[in-house]
C-alpha positions, 0 to 999 in steps of 0.5 A: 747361496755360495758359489765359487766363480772362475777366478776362485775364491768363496763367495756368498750371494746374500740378500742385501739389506738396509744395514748394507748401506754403508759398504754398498754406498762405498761400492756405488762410489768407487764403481760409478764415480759422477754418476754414484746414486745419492746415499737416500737412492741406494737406502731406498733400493735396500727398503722398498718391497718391490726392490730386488738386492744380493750381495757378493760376500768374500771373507765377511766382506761384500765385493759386489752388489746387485739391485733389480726393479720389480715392474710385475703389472709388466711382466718386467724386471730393470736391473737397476745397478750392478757392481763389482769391486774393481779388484774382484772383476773378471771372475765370474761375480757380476754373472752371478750376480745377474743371474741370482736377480734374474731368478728372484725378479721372476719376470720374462722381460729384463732390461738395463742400460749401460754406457757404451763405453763400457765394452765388457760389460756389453760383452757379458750382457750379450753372452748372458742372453741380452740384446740392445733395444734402444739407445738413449742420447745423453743418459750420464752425468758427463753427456755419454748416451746409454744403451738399454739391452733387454732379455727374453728369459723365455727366449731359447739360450743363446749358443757360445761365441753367437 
């Protein structure tokens, strides 16, 4: 699939693999720091069946990741992590790449959690339809809660500037 976001610039969502490792580890490292999974966790989401994973591709090189938790007795998807390089934020990527796993989950029910201080990921969760559920005491490795946001992918879209 290629797609060209606001911020311009080809880009290919590609299904991501376990020889995707290497660059997808670097991304997890520089877009979460402390609170990077370990090099076996991201192998693992690369392998395991009931794992969704694309890839941001821009000139040959992945700039974006997205990895979803398939929980289908639950008619339930968890996006499990989702990132994007610091120097390709803000046109467009992480939309794209929620949607694409939003589709491959094939589930009603998505769900997520993200630091509260992250405001404009909230902001983007919240116009692609999301809601807040939950909030989570100490969820990160520095003791920040974490709010779950879940979305009804059923429910009717919500309208611009709602």
């Amino acid at each position: 699939m290629i797609d060209k976001p606001a911020g311009g610039g080809q880009t290919e969502i590609l299904p991501a693999t376990w020889r995707d490792l290497r660059s997808l580890l670097e991304l997890e490292r520089l877009c979460f720091g402390r609170d990077a999974w370990p090099w076996v966790d991201v192998l693992a989401s690369l392998s395991f069946p009931e794992t969704v994973r694309f890839k941001a591709v821009r000139e040959e090189k992945a700039v974006g990741f997205v990895i979803g938790d398939l929980r289908r007795p639950e008619n339930l998807g968890w996006i499990a992590s989702i990132a994007v390089h610091p120097a390709h934020r803000r046109q467009g990527l992480a939309r794209l790449l929620l949607a694409r796993c939003e589709e491959a989950l094939g589930v009603r029910y998505v769900r997520l959690t993200l630091r509260p201080s992250n405001t404009s990921a909230y902001r983007l969760y919240l116009t692609c339809g999301y809601r807040e559920t939950d909030r989570l005491e100490r969820y990160y490795r520095d003791g920040e809660g974490a709010i779950v946001m879940e979305k009804d992918r059923e429910a009717p879209a919500p309208r611009p500037g709602a």
